[in-house]
C-alpha positions in Angstrom: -49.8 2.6 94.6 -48.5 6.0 93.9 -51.1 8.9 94.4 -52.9 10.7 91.7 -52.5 14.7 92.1 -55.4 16.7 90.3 -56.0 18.3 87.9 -54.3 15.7 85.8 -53.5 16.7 81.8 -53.1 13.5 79.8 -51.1 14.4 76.5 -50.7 12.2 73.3 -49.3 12.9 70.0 -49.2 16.7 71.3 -53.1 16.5 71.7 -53.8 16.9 75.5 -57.2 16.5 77.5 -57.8 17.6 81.4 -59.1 15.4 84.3 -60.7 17.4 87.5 -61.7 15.5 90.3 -64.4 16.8 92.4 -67.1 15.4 94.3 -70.9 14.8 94.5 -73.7 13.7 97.3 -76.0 11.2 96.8 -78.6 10.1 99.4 -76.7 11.7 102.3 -73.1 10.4 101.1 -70.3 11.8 99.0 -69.0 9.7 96.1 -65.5 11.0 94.1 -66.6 12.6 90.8 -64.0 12.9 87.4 -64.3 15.5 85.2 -63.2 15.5 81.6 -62.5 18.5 79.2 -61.8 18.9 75.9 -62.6 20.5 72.8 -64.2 18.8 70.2 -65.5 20.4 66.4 -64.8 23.8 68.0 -66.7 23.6 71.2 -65.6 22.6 74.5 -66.6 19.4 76.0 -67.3 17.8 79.6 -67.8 14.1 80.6 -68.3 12.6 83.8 -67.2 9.5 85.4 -67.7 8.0 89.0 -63.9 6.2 88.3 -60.5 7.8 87.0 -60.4 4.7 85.2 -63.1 5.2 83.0 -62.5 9.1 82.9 -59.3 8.4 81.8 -60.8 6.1 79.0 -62.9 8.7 77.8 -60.3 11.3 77.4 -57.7 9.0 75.8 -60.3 8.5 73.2 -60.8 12.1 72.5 -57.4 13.0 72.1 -57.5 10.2 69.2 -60.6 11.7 68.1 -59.0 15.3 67.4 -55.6 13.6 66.2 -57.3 11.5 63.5 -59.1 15.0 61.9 -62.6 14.9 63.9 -61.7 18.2 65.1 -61.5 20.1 61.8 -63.2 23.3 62.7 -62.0 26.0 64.9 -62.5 29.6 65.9 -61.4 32.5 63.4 -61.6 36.2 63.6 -62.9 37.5 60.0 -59.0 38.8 60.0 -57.9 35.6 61.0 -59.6 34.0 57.9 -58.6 36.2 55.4 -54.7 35.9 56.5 -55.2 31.9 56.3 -57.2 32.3 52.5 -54.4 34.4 51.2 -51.6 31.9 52.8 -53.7 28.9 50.8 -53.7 31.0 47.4 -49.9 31.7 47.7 -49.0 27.9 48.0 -51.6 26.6 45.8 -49.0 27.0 42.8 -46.2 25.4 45.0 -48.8 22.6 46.3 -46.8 23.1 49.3 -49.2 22.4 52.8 -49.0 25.6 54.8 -47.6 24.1 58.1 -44.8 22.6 56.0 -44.3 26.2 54.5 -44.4 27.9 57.8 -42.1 25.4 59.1 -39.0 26.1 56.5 -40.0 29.7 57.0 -39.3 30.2 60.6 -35.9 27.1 59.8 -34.7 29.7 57.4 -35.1 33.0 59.7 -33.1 31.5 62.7 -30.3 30.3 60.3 -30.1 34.0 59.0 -30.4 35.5 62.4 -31.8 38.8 61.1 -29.0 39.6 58.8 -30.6 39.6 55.6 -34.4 38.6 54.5 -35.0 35.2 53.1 -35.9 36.5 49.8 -32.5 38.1 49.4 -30.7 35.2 50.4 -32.3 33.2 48.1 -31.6 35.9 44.8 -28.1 35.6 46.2 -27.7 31.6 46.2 -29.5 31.9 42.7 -26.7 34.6 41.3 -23.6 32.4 42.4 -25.3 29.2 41.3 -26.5 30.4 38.3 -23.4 29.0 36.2 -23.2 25.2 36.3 -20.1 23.9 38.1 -18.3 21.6 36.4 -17.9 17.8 38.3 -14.7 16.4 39.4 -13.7 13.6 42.1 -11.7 14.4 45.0 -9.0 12.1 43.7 -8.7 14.0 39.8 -8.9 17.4 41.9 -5.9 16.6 43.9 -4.0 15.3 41.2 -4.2 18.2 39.8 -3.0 20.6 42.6 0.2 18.5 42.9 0.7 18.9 39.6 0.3 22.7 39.5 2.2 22.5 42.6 5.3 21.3 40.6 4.4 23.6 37.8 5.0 26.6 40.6 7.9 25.5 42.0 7.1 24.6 45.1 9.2 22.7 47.0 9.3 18.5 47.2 8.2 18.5 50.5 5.4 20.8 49.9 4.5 18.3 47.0 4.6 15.2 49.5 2.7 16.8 51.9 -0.8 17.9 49.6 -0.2 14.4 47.7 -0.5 13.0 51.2 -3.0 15.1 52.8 -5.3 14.9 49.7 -4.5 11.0 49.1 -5.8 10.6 52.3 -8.7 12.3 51.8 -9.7 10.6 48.6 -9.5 7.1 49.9 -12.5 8.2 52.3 -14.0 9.7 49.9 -14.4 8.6 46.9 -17.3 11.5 45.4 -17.0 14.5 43.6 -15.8 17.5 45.4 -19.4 19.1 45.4 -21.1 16.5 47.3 -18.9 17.0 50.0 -19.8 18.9 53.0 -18.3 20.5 56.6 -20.2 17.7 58.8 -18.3 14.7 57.1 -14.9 17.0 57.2 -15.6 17.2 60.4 -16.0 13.6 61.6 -13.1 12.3 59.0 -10.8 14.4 61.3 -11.9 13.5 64.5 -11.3 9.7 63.3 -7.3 10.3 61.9 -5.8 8.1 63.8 -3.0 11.2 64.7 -1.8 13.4 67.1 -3.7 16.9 67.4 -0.5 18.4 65.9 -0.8 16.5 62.8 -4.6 16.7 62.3 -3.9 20.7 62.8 -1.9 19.5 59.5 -4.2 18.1 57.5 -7.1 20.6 58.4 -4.9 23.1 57.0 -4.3 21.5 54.0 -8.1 20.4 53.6 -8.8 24.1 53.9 -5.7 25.3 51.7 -7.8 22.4 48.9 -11.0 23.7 49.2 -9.7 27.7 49.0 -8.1 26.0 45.2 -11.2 24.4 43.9 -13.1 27.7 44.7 -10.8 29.5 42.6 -10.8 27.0 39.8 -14.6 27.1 39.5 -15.3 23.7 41.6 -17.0 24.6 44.1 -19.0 27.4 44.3 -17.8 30.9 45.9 -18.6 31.1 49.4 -18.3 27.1 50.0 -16.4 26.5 53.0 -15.8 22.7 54.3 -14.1 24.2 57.4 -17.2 26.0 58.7 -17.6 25.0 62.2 -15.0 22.0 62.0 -12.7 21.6 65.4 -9.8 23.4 65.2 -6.3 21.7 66.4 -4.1 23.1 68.3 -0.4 23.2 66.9 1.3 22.8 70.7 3.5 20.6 71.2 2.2 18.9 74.4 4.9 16.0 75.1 8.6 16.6 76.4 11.0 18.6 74.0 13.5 15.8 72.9 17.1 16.7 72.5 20.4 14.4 71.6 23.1 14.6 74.6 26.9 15.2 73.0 27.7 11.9 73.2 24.4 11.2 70.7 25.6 13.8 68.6 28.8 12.3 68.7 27.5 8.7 67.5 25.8 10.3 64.9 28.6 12.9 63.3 30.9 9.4 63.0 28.5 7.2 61.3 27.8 10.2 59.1 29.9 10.0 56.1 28.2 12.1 53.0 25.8 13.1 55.3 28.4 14.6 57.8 27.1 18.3 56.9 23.5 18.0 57.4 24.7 16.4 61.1 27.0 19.4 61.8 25.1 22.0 60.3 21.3 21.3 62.3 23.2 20.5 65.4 25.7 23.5 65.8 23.5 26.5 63.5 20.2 25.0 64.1 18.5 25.5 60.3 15.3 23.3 59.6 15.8 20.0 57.8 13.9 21.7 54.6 16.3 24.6 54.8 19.5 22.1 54.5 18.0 20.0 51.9 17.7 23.4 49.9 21.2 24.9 50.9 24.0 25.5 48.2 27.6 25.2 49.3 28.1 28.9 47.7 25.7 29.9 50.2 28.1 28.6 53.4 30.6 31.5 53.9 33.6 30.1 56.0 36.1 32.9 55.5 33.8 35.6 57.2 31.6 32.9 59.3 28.0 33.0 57.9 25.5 30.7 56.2 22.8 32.6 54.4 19.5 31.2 54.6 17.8 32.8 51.6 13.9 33.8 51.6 13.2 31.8 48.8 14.3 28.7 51.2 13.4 29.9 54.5 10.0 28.7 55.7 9.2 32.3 57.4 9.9 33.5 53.8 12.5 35.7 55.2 16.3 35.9 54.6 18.3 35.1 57.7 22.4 35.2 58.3 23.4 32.4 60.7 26.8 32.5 62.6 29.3 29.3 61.8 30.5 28.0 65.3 33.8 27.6 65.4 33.8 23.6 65.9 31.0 23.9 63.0 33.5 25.5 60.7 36.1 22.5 61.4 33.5 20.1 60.1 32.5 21.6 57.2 36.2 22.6 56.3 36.9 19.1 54.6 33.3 19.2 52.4 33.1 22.5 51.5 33.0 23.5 48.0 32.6 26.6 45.6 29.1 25.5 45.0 26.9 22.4 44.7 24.5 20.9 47.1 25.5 20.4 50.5 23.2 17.5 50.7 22.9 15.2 47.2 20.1 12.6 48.4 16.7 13.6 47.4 15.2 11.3 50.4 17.4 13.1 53.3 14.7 11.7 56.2 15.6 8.0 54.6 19.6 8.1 54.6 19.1 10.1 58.4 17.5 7.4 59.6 20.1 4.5 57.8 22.8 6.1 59.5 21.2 6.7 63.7 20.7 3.1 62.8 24.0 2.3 62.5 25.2 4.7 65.2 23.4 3.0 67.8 21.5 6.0 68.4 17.3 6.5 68.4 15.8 8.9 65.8 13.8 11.7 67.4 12.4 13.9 65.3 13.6 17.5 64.7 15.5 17.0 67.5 18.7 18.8 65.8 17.5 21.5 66.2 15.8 21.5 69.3 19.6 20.2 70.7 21.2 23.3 69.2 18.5 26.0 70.4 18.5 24.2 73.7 22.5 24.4 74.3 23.1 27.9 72.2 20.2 29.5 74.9 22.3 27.9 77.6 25.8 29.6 75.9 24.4 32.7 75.4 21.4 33.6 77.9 19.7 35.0 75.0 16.5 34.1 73.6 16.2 36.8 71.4 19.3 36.3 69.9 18.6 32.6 69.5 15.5 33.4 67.8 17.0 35.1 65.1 19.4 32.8 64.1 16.7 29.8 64.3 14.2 32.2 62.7 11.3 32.1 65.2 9.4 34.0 67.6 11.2 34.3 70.9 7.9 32.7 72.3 7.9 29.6 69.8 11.3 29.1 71.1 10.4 28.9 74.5 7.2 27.0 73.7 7.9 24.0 71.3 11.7 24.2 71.2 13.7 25.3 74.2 14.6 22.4 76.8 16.1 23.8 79.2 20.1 22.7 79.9 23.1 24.1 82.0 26.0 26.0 80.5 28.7 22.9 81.6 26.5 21.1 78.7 26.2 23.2 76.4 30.5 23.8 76.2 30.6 20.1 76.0 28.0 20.5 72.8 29.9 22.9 70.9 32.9 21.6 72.0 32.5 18.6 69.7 35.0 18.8 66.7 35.9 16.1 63.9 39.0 13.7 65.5 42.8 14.4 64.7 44.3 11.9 62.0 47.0 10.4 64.1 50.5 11.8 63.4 52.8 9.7 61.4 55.5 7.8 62.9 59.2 9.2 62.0 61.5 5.7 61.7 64.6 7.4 61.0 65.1 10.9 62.8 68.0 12.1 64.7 67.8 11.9 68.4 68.4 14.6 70.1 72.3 15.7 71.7 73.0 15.4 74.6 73.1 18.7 77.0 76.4 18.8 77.7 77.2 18.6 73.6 74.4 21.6 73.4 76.5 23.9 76.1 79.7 23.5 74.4 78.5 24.2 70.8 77.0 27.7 72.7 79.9 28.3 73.7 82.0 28.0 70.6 79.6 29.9 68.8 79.8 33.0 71.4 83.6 32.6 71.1 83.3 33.3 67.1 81.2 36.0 67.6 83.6 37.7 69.8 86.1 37.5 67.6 
């Protein structure tokens, strides 16, 4: 049996009552004495018991005694009493208890930190709620930013990507865009069943969503479904994936229409967005340029990119004045049709990893590669630069379209014979002499 230690407190429900043992002498012996102490309709109490059983009894039962409302009366400075009178009054209207108002009170003051008083939080919350928001779902909201999406002009991909994002979201959530708050944000994307990368993706888009129904009068100003929501980290933490020349290769001969795109990410590196978008007027092979515009650069600035000389040979037999270098609305579906049939395996944006992977090894120079990619020297070296040796890279942008086969001559002279070559020299000299 495990041994008491005394003084013992005994709490329930918050209430708590103390146990003392001590000692008393009866007829020349000593005999254990327990001691309880509590407080009871304002005054303090003690009880007595020869066993800590029944002591223990006896302050179990007081402790019930207080917590069902026996103990009703306590000790109050006059100062004490007015302060609790005047508390009373100022609820009485409200008919809210005074614990429970103390309670929100002291909520509200650790929320705020000191940075404003309640009072003027609440006027605040009052001025921007004052106009009644009008109600719309999730799923009408994001309808209507695709739509004024295409109204603006942005681009198809850009489209796609807020129709998914937002499609997404509505099949979770099925509410109006009010009801919504940062807590189920929050757990919807810790459950996508994506790579951090991606759910970096969405975040941003859930964010770009909520910053647009703000502005349309939605939600109210100040509403923010990102506050404290995980961030995602936009690193690209598995292996950089580039095509080998003999990939490339595959690919550029089961490319057909699609030829151009092939040449174009592979040997001057531009974004699959950037080719969709690119104009044939806008690929200068007489001075060895294609101009990326701003309008269809992602960075939103306007870039010249140098045509490599095997790139030039494979454009030489598409080019045109103007028109689209690529015609298929769905470039990501015929791209994958044709590594199909080329034997080869798909790996994303790996075009242009290849090409700033093998144009670092040419040149030694990230910088340089940077610019003509159009990124950051460091997001070159962190999502996009696998490292490869010169003898590759040669082999890369050595790769040019095959010669046709010359045709066959059935009926030409053959040649005469060497001795019939010196005499006709010599007869010829002999006339010129003369």
């Amino acid at each position: 049996m495990k041994k008491l230690k005394f003084p013992m407190i005994l709490t329930e429900g918050g209430i708590s009552a103390r146990i003392r043992k001590t000692s008393q002498v009866q007829k020349g012996k000593t005999y254990p004495l327990f001691i309880v102490d509590y407080h009871l309709l304002g005054k303090r109490k003690r009880e007595c018991r020869a066993e800590y059983e029944e002591a223990k009894q006896v302050a179990l039962t007081a402790i019930r005694k207080i917590g069902n409302g026996e103990q009703n009366t306590m000790n109050l400075t006059n100062a004490d009493c007015l302060i609790y009178r005047r508390s009373v009054e100022e609820l009485a209207s409200l008919q809210v208890p005074l614990d429970a108002a103390a309670r929100d009170y002291a909520s509200a003051m650790a929320i705020l930190e000191g940075r404003a008083g309640l009072a003027e939080v609440c006027r605040d919350w009052v001025k921007s709620h004052a106009k009644q928001l009008p109600r719309i779902s999730i799923t009408e909201a994001g309808r209507l930013l695709v739509e004024q999406a295409r109204t603006d002009g942005k681009s198809n991909d850009r489209q796609k990507q807020l129709g998914a994002a937002i499609g997404r979201l509505a099949e979770n959530f099925n509410v109006d865009v009010h009801t919504v708050t940062p807590g189920q944000i929050s757990q919807y994307l810790a459950a996508l069943p994506f790579v951090e990368r991606t759910k970096r993706n969405h975040r941003d888009t859930i964010g770009f969503f909520n910053r647009w129904l703000v502005m349309r009068g939605y939600l109210a100003k100040g509403m923010d479904w990102l506050e404290n929501v995980q961030t995602y980290s936009a690193r690209k933490l598995s292996e950089i994936e580039i095509y080998t020349p003999q990939e490339l290769s595959q690919l550029l001969g089961a490319g057909r229409d699609m030829t151009p795109f092939f040449a174009i990410a592979a040997f001057a590196g531009l974004r699959h967005a950037e080719i969709a978008r690119l104009d044939w007027h806008e690929v200068d092979l007489e001075d060895g340029f294609i101009e990326v515009h701003a309008a269809n650069s992602k960075t939103g600035e306007r870039r010249l990119v140098p045509i490599q000389a095997n790139l030039k040979k494979w454009l030489a037999k598409y080019h045109r004045p103007n028109g689209k270098v690529v015609s298929y609305a769905n470039t990501t579906k015929q791209l994958l049709k044709i590594a199909k049939v080329a034997g080869v395996k798909w790996k994303h944006n790996a075009l242009r990893h290849s090409f700033i992977s093998y144009r670092v090894a040419e040149t030694a120079d990230v910088p340089r590669v940077s610019d003509e990619a159009g990124n950051s020297p460091a997001m070159i070296r962190q999502h996009y630069l696998r490292r490869v040796k010169p003898a590759a890279a040669s082999e890369w942008f050595a790769i040019v379209p095959p010669e046709k086969p010359a045709t066959a001559i059935l009926d030409a002279p053959k040649p005469a014979p060497a001795a019939e070559i010196i005499a006709s020299q010599q007869q010829e000299q002999q006339l010129v002499e003369v």
